[in-house]
C-alpha positions in Angstrom: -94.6 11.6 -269.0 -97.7 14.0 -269.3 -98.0 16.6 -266.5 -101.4 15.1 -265.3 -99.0 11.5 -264.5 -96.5 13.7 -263.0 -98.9 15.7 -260.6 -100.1 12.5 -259.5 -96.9 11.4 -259.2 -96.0 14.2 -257.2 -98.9 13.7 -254.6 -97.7 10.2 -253.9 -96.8 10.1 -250.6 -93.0 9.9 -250.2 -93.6 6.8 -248.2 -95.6 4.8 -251.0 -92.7 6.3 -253.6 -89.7 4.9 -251.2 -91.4 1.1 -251.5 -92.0 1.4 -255.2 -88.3 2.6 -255.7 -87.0 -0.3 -253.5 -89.2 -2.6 -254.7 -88.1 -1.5 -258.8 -84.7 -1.7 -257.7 -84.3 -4.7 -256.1 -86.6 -6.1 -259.5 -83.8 -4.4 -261.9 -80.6 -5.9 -259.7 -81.8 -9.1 -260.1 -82.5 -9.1 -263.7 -79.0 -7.6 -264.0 -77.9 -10.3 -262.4 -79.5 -13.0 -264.3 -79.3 -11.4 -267.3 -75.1 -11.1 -267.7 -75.0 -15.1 -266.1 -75.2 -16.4 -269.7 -72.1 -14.2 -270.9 -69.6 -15.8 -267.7 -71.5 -18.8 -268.2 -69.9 -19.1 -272.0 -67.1 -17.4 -271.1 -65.8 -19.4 -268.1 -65.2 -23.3 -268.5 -67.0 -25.3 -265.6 -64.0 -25.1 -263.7 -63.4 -21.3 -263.8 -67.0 -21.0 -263.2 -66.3 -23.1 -259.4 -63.5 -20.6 -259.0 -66.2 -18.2 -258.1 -68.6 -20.3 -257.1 -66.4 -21.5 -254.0 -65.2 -17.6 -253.3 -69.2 -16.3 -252.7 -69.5 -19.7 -250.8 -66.6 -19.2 -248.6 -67.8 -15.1 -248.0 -71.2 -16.1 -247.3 -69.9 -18.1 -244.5 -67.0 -15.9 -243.2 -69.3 -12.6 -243.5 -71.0 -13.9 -240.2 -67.9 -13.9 -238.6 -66.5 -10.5 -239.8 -70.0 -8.7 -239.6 -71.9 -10.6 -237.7 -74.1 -9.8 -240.1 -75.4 -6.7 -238.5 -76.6 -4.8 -241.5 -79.5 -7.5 -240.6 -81.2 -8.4 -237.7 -80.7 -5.5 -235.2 -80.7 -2.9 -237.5 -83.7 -2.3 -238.2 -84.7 -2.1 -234.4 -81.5 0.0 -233.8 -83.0 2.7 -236.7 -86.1 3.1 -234.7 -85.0 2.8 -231.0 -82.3 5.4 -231.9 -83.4 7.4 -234.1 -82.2 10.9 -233.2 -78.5 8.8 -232.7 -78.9 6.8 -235.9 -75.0 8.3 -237.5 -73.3 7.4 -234.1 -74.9 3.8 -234.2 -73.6 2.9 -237.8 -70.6 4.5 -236.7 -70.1 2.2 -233.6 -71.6 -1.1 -235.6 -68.9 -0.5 -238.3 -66.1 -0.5 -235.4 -67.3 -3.9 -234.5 -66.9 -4.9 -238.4 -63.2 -3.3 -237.6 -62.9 -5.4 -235.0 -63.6 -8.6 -236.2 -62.3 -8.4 -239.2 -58.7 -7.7 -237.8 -59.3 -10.5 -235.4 -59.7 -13.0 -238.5 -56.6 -11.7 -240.4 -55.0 -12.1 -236.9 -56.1 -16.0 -236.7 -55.7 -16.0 -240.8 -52.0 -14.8 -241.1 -50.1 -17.6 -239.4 -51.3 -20.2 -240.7 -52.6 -18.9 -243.9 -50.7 -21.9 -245.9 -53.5 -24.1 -244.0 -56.4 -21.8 -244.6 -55.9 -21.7 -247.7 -55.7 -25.2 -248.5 -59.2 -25.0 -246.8 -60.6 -22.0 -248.4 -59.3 -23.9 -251.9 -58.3 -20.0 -252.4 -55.0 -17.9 -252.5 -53.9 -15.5 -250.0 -55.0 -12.2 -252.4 -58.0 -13.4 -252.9 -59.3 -13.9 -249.2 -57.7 -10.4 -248.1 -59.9 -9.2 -251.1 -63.1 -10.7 -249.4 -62.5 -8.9 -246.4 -62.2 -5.9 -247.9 -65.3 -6.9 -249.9 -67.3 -7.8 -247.0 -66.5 -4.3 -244.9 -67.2 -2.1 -248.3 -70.4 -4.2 -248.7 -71.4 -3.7 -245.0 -70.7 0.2 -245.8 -73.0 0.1 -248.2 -75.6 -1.9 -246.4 -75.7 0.5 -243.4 -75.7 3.4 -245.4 -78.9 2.0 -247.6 -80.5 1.1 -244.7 -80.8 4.4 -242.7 -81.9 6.2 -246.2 -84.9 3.5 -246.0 -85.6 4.8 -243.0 -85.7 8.5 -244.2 -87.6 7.5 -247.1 -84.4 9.2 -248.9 -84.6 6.6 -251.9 -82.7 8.5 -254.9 -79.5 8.0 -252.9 -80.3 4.0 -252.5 -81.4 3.5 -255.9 -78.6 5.2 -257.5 -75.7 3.4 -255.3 -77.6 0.3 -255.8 -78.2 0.7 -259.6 -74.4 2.0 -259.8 -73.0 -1.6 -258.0 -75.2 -3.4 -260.2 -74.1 -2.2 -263.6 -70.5 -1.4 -263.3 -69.6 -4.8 -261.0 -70.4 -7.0 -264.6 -68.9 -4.8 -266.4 -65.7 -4.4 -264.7 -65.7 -8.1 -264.6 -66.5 -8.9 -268.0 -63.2 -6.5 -269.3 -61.1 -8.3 -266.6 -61.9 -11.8 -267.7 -61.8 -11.2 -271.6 -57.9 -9.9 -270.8 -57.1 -12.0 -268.2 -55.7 -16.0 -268.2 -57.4 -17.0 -264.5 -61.1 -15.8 -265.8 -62.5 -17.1 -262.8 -60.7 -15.5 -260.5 -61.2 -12.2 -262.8 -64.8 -12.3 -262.2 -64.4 -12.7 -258.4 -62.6 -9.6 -258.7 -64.5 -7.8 -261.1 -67.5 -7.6 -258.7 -64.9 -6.8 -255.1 -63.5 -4.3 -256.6 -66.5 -2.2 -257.2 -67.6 -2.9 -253.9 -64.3 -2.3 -251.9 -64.2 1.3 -253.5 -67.9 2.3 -253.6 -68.3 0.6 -250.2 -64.9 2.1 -249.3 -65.9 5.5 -249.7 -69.7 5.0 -247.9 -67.7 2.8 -245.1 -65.9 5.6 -244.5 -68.3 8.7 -244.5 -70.2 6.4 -241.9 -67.2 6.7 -239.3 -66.6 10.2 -240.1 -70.4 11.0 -239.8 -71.4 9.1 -236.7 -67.8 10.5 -234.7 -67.2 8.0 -232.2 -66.2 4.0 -232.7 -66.8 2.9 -229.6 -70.0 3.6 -227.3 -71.2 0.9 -225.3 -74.9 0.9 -225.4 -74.4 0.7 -229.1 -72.0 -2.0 -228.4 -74.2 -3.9 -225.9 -77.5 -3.8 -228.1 -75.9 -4.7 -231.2 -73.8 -8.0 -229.8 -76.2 -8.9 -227.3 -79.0 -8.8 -231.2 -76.6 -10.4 -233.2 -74.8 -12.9 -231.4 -77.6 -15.0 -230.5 -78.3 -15.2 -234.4 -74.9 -16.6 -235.5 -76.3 -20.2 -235.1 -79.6 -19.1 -237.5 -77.0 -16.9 -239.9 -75.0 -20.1 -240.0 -77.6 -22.8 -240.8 -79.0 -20.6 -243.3 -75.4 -20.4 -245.1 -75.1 -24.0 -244.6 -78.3 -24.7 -246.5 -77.0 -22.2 -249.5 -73.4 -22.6 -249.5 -72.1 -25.9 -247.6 -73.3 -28.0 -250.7 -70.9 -26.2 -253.6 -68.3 -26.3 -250.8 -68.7 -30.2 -250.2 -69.1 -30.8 -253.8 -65.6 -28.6 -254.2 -64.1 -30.7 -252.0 -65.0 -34.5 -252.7 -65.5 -33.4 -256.4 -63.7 -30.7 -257.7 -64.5 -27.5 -259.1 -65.6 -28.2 -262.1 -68.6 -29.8 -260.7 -69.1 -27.5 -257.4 -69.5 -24.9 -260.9 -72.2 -27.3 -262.5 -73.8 -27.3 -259.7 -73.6 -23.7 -258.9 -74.5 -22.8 -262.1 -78.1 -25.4 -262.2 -78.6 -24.3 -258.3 -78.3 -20.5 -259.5 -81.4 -21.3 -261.7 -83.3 -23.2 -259.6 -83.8 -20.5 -257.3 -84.2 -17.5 -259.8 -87.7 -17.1 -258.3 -86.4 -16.4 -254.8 -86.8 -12.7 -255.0 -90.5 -13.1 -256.0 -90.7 -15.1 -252.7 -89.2 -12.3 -250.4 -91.1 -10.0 -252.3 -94.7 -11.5 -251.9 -93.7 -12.5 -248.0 -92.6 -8.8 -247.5 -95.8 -7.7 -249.0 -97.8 -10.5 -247.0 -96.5 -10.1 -243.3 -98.0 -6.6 -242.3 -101.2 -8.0 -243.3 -101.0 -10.9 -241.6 -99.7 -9.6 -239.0 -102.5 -6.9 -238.4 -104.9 -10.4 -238.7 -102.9 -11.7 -235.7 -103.4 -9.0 -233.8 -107.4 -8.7 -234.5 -107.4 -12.4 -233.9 -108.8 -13.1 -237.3 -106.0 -15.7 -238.7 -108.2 -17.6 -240.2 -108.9 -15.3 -243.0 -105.3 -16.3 -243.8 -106.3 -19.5 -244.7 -107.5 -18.7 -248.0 -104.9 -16.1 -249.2 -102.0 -18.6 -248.3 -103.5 -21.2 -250.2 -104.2 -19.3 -252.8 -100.5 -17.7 -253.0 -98.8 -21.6 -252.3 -100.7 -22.4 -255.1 -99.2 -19.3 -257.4 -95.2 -20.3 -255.8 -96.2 -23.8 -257.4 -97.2 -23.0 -260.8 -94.1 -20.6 -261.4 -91.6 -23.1 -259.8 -93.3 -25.9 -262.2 -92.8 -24.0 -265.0 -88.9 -23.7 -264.3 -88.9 -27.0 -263.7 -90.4 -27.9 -267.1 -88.4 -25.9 -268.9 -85.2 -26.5 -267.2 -82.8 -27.7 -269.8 -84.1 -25.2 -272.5 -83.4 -22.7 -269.6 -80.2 -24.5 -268.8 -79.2 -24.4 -272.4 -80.1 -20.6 -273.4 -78.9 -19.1 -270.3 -75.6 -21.5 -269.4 -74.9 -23.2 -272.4 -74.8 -27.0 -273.3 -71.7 -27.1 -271.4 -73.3 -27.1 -268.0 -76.8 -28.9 -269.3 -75.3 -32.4 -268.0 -76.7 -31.0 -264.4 -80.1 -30.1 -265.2 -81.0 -32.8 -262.9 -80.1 -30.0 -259.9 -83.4 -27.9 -260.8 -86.2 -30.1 -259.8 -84.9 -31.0 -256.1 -83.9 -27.1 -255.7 -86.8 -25.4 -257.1 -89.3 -27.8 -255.0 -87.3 -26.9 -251.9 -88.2 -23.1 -252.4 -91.8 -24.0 -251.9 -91.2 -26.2 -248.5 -88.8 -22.6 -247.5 -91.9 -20.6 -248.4 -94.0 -23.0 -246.0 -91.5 -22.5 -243.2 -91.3 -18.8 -244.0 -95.1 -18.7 -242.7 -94.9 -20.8 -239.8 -91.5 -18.4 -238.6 -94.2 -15.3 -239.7 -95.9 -16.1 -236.1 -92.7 -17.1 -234.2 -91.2 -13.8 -234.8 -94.8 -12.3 -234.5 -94.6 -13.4 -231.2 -90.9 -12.5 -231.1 -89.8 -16.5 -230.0 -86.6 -16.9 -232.3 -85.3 -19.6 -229.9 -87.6 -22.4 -232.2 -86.3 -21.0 -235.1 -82.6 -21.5 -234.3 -83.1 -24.9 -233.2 -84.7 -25.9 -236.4 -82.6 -24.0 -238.6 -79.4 -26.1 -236.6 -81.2 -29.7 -236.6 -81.5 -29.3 -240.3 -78.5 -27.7 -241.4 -76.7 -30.7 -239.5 -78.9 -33.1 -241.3 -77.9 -31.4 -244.7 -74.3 -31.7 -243.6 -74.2 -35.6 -242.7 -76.2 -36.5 -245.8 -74.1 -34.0 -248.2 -71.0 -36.2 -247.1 -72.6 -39.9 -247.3 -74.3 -39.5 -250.3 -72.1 -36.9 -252.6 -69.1 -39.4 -252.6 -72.0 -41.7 -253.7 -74.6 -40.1 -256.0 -72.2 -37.5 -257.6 -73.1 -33.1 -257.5 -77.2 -34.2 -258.0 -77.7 -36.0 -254.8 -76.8 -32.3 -252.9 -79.9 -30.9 -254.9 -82.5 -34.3 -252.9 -80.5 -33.6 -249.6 -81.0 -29.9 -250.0 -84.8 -31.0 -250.4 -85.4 -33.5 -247.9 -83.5 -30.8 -244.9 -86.0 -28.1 -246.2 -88.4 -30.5 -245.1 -87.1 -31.0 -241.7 -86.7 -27.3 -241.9 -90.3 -26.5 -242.7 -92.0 -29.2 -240.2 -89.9 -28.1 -237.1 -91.0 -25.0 -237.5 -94.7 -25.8 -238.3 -94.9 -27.8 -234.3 -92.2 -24.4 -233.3 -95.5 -22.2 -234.1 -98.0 -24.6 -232.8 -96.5 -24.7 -229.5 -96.5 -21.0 -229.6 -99.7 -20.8 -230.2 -100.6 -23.1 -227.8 -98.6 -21.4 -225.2 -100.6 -18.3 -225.6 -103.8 -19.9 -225.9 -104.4 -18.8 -229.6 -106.1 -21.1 -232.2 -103.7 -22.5 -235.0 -106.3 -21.9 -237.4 -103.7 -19.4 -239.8 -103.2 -22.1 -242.7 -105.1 -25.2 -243.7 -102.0 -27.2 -243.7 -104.2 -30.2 -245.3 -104.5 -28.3 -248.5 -100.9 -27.0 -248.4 -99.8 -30.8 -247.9 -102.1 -31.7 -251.1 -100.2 -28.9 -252.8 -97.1 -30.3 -252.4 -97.4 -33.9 -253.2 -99.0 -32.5 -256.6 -96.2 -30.0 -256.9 -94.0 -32.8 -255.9 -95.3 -35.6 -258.8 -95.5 -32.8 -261.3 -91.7 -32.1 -260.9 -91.0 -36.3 -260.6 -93.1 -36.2 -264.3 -90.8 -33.6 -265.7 -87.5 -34.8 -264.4 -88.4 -38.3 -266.0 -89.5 -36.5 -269.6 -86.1 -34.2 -269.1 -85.1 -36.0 -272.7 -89.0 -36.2 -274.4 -88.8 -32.4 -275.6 -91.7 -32.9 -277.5 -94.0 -35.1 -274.8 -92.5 -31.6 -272.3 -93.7 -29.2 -274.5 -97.3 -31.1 -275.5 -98.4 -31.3 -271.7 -96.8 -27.5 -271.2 -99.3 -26.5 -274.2 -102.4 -28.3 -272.7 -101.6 -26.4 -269.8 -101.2 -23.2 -271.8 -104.5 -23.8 -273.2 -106.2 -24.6 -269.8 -104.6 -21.1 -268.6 -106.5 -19.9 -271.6 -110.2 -21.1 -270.9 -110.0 -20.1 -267.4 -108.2 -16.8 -267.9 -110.9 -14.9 -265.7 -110.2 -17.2 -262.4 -106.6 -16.5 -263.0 -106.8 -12.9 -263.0 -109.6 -12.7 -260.3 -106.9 -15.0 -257.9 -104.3 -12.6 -258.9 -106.3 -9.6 -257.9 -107.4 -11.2 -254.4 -103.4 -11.7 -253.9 -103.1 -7.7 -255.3 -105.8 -6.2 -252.9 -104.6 -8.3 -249.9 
C-alpha cells in the first residue's frame, strides 16, 4: 500500500472503517464457509452429512430456550440505553444464559433416554451444544459492544480466528475418526466452547455482578415477547431437515441440507443490501417521501431475481462441483428454496415499516400462522412427495409469510394516516411470476445441459449489449 492510500486510509473516520471491517468480515466468513462445504461434502456419506445437519437444527431451536437469544433483539437497545453500564449488562444477560441453561439440563437429565430418542442425538453430543451455545453467546456479546465502540480489530480477529480454525479442527477430526459426522459437529463446538469460554468468562468477571434487576427486567420483558418470532423463524429454517429426519432418515434430512445449504448461499447478500437499505428508507419515512422508494425497491427486487435465477440455472453443475454427484439426486430442492428468498426479501420490506413504527405484534402473528402452515404441510406431504416437497411447502409459507405482513403494514399505515405508497407492489407481483416461470423453465431443463446453457448464453449476451443500463442500475443501488 502506497503512503498516499494509507493517509487516506488514516482519515477515514473510524466509524466508516468499523462498517467496512464488518461488512469484509462477515463477506470472508461466509466464503469460508462455503468454500470448505465441498471437502465434508466428499468426505461424509449422505448420512454422516444428516448427522450434522440434525445437530445445528436441533441448536437452532434449543438456543431460544437457553439464550433467549438475547445477543439479538434487546441488545442493541441495551448498548445505547446503558451505555456508561454496558460491562454490567452483558454481565447480567449472561447470568440469564446461566440460568436457563441449567434449567434445560435440569428438565434434560431425567429423562435424557427420551430426549434423546427425540433429539435423534447422544447424551455427549447435546451437553456439547450447551456448552456451544453459552461460548457462542460469549462471543456474541462481546462482538457486539466492540461494534458499539467502533473497536473492530478485536471483532475481526475473533471472528476471522472462529472461522478458520473451526474447519480445520473439524477436517483433522473427521479424517481420524470412524463417526465423521459427528467429528465435524465437534470440530466447530469445540472452537467455540473454548474461544467463547474464555470471552464468556471475561464478560462476568468484567461486568461484576450476575444479578441486577433492571438488567433483568429490560432484557426478559425484550426478549420474551420474541420467543414466538425466534421460533417461527427456526421453524421455517430448521423444522423441515428435522421432519425429513424423522419420517425419512438421515441420509435424506443430509440431501436436503446439503441442496437447502445452496439454495440460500445468497442470503448474506440479502442482509447485506437490507442493512445497507433501511437507514435510508427509513430517513424517507420520516420526511414522508416513501414513494421515492418505489423505484429503488424495484429496481433492487429486480437484482435479488437475476442472482437467484442464475443459481437456479446452474444448480446441478453447482450441486455437482461443490457437493458431489452423491447429493445431485436433490437438486430439485434449489428452485422452491431459492424463489422463497425473494418472497422473504418482500416480507423483509413490509416488516422495514412495522418495526419503523415499532408494531412487532403483526410480525409475530404472521411469522406463527405461517410457521404452523409449514408444519401441517411438512407432515402431510413429506410422507408423500419424499425430502423435495419440504423445498414447495417452504415456498408456499414464505408466501403466507410475505402477504400477512404486506396487509400487517398496510394497516399500520393506515392507522397512522400515512399513504402506502413505499412499493409498487404491482411491479413486484410481475417480478415474481416472471421470476417464478423462469425457475419452473429451469427445473424442467434440469437434464437439457445444453438447451440450460444456450438460453444462459443468450442471456450472457443480452447482459453484454446492455452493459451501460446494468451498471447505471448498479450505481443508483450504490449511491442510494
Amino acid at each position: 500500500m502506497s503512503l498516499k492510500k494509507l493517509t487516506h486510509f488514516k482519515d477515514i473516520p473510524v466509524e466508516a472503517k468499523a462498517s467496512m471491517a464488518y461488512a469484509i468480515c462477515s463477506i470472508l466468513q461466509n466464503c469460508l464457509a462455503f468454500i470448505t462445504l465441498p471437502i465434508f461434502a466428499r468426505l461424509l456419506t449422505t448420512e454422516e452429512f444428516g448427522d450434522y445437519t440434525v445437530y445445528a437444527s436441533w441448536m437452532a431451536v434449543l438456543v431460544i430456550f437457553v439464550t433467549l437469544n438475547l445477543p439479538y433483539g434487546s441488545f442493541s437497545t441495551a448498548m445505547v440505553k446503558f451505555e456508561g453500564k454496558r460491562e454490567k449488562y452483558i454481565a447480567s444477560v449472561e447470568a440469564i444464559c446461566l440460568l436457563l441453561a441449567s434449567l434445560f439440563l435440569i428438565i434434560y437429565f431425567p429423562f435424557r433416554s427420551l430426549w434423546n430418542r427425540l433429539f435423534e442425538l447422544p447424551t455427549y453430543l447435546v451437553l456439547i451444544m450447551v456448552f456451544e451455545m453459552l461460548g457462542n453467546a460469549g462471543i456474541l456479546f462481546w462482538n457486539g459492544k466492540k461494534m458499539f465502540e467502533y473497536k473492530y480489530k478485536g471483532v475481526v480477529a475473533i471472528t476471522m480466528l472462529v472461522a478458520v480454525a473451526s474447519p480445520v479442527l473439524a477436517y483433522v477430526l473427521v479424517i481420524n475418526s470412524d463417526e465423521r459426522g459427528y467429528a465435524r459437529v465437534l470440530g466447530y463446538a469445540i472452537v467455540k466452547i473454548v474461544i467463547g469460554g474464555i470471552i464468556f468468562l471475561y464478560n462476568l468477571f468484567a461486568g461484576k455482578r450476575m444479578f441486577d434487576k433492571e438488567f433483568w427486567r429490560y432484557a426478559l420483558s425484550f426478549n420474551l415477547p420474541l420467543v414466538f418470532y425466534y421460533l417461527s423463524q427456526v421453524v421455517f429454517n430448521q423444522s423441515d431437515r428435522i421432519m425429513i429426519s424423522h419420517y425419512l432418515g438421515k441420509s435424506e434430512a443430509g440431501m436436503y441440507g446439503a441442496a437447502y445449504t445452496l439454495a440460500i448461499v445468497l442470503n448474506f447478500v440479502l442482509s447485506a443490501i437490507n442493512n445497507s437499505y433501511v437507514p435510508w428508507f427509513y430517513r424517507k419515512l420520516k420526511d414522508k417521501k416513501q414513494q421515492d422508494n418505489q423505484s429503488i425497491s424495484v429496481m433492487i427486487a429486480i437484482g435479488m431475481a437475476v442472482l437467484l435465477s442464475g443459481v437456479i440455472w446452474l444448480a446441478p453443475e453447482i450441486i455437482y462441483v461443490i457437493a458431489g454427484k452423491k447429493f445431485l439426486p436433490a437438486v430439485g430442492v434449489v428452485p422452491p428454496v431459492a424463489m422463497s428468498l425473494l418472497l422473504l426479501f418482500y416480507a423483509q420490506l413490509f416488516i422495514n415499516v412495522e418495526f419503523y413504527f415499532e408494531k412487532k405484534g403483526h410480525l409475530v402473528v404472521a411469522s406463527i400462522l405461517s410457521a404452523v402452515i409449514n408444519i401441517v404441510l411438512n407432515a402431510i406431504f413429506i410422507p408423500l412427495c419424499g425430502y423435495v416437497a419440504a423445498g414447495y411447502t417452504t415456498l408456499f409459507s414464505y408466501l403466507i409469510f410475505a402477504v400477512t405482513n404486506y396487509y400487517a403494514m398496510k394497516k399500520i399505515l393506515k392507522e397512522k394516516e400515512i399513504e402506502n405508497n413505499a412499493y409498487n407492489l404491482k411491479l413486484l407481483i410481475i417480478i415474481f411470476i416472471v421470476f417464478a416461470i423462469l425457475s419452473a423453465a429451469a427445473a424442467f431443463l434440469y437434464n437439457s445441459m445444453a438447451i440450460r446453457f444456450a438460453v444462459i448464453c443468450v442471456v450472457f449476451l443480452i447482459g453484454l449489449i446492455n452493459y451501460k443500463k446494468i451498471i447505471k442500475f448498479i450505481n443508483e443501488i450504490r449511491n442510494m
